[in-house]
C-alpha positions in Angstrom: 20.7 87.3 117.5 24.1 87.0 119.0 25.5 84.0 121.0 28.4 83.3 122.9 29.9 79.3 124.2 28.1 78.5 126.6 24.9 80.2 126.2 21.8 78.1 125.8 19.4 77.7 122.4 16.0 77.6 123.1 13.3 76.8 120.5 10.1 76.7 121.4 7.8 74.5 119.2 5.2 76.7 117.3 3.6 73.5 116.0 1.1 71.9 118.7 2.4 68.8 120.0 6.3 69.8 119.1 8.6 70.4 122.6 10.8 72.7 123.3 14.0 72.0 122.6 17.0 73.0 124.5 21.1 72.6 123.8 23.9 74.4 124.9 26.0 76.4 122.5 29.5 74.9 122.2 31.0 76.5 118.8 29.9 80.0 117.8 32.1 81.1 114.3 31.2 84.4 113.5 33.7 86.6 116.0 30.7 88.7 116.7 28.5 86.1 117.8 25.9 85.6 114.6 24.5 82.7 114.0 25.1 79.5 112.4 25.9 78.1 116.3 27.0 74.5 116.7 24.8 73.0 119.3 25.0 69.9 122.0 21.3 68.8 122.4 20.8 66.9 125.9 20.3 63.5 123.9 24.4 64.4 122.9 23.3 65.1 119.2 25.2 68.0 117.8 23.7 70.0 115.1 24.5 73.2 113.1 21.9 75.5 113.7 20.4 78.9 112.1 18.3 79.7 114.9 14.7 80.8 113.1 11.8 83.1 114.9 11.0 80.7 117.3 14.4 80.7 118.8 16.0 82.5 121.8 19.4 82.5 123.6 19.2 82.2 127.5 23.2 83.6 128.4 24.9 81.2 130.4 25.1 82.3 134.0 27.9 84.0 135.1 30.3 82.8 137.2 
């Protein structure tokens, strides 16, 4: 998996009744773009994440 600012995490919820949970990508520190990512949730909450299985990255749209 490989990520760059900007991009968007996506986890789908493999448990029934868990959402989907979407954040943006605002700190990515290996140079190559390897996970742990440092994510903004819409709620504001910031997290450190190691993105599992049930994760994907939607790349942020160019511009």
């Amino acid at each position: 998996m490989r990520a760059n600012v900007g991009d968007t995490l996506i986890i789908q919820g493999n448990v029934v009744g868990r959402q989907v949970r979407k954040g943006e990508i605002i700190g990515v520190r290996d140079p190559e773009g390897a996970p742990p990512y440092l994510v903004r949730f819409g709620d504001g909450h910031e997290q450190l994440v190691y993105p599992g299985p049930d994760a994907r990255i939607e790349p942020a749209a160019a511009e």
